[in-house]
N, C-alpha and C positions, 0 to 999 in steps of 0.2 A: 305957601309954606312948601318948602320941598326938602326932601330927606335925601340925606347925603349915603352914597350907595360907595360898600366897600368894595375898591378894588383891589384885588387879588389875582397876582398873574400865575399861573400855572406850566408848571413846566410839560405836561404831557394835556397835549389836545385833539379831540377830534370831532369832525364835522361828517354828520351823515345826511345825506337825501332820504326824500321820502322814499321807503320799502319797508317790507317786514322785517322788524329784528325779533333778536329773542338776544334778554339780556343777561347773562351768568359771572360769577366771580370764577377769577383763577386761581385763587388760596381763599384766604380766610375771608370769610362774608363780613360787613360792617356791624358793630354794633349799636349805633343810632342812627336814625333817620328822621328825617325834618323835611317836611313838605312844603312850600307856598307857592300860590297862584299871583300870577300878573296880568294886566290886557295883553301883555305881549307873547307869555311863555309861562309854562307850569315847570317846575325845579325840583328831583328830589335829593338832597345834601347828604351823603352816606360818610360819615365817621369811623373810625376804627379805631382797634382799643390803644392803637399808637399816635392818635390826634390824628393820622392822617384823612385826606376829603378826595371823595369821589363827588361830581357832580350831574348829574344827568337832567337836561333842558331837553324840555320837549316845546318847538313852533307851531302851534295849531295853524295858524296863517297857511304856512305850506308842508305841515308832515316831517319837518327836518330835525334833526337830535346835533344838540351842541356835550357835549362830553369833555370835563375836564381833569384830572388831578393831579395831585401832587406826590401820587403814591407810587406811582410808576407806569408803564407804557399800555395802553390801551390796546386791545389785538379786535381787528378786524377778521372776520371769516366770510369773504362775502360772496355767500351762495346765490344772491336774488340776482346776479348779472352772470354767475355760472348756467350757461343753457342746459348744460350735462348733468347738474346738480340735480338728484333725487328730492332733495330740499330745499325748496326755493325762500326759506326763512335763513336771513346770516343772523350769524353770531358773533353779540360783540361780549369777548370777555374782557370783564373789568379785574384790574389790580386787585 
């Protein structure tokens, strides 16, 4: 038996290596969230009160974050390949 898996293509995406992130909203925070686990990748699905979808995939395998949505452009800050950075944690804000 196998389940048919929705796909859904995303206009804004992004793909990180393994490093420290730290993750924050740049407007308004979602108001649901739905979590599931897979053998492959843990998902959390973030809603907003406009239907819009943040997605956040985390690869246990190798450390790596798949980030998608539909809400607008993902902004990368990435401190962990700045050597000069006081903070070696980046920052991804989310839409």
């Amino acid at each position: 038996m196998s389940i048919a898996m929705e796909e859904t293509i995303y206009p804004y995406e992004l793909r990180l290596p393994l490093a420290p992130y730290r993750f924050e909203w740049s407007g308004e925070a979602a108001v649901n969230c739905e979590a599931r686990q897979t053998p492959s990748f843990t998902e959390e699905r973030y809603t907003h009160a406009d239907d819009t979808v943040v997605i956040i995939r985390n690869y246990p395998a190798d450390g790596s974050f798949h980030l998608m949505s539909d809400r607008g452009e993902i902004e990368l800050i990435d401190n962990a390949r700045d050597h000069r950075s006081p903070n070696p944690v980046s920052v991804v804000k989310l839409p």
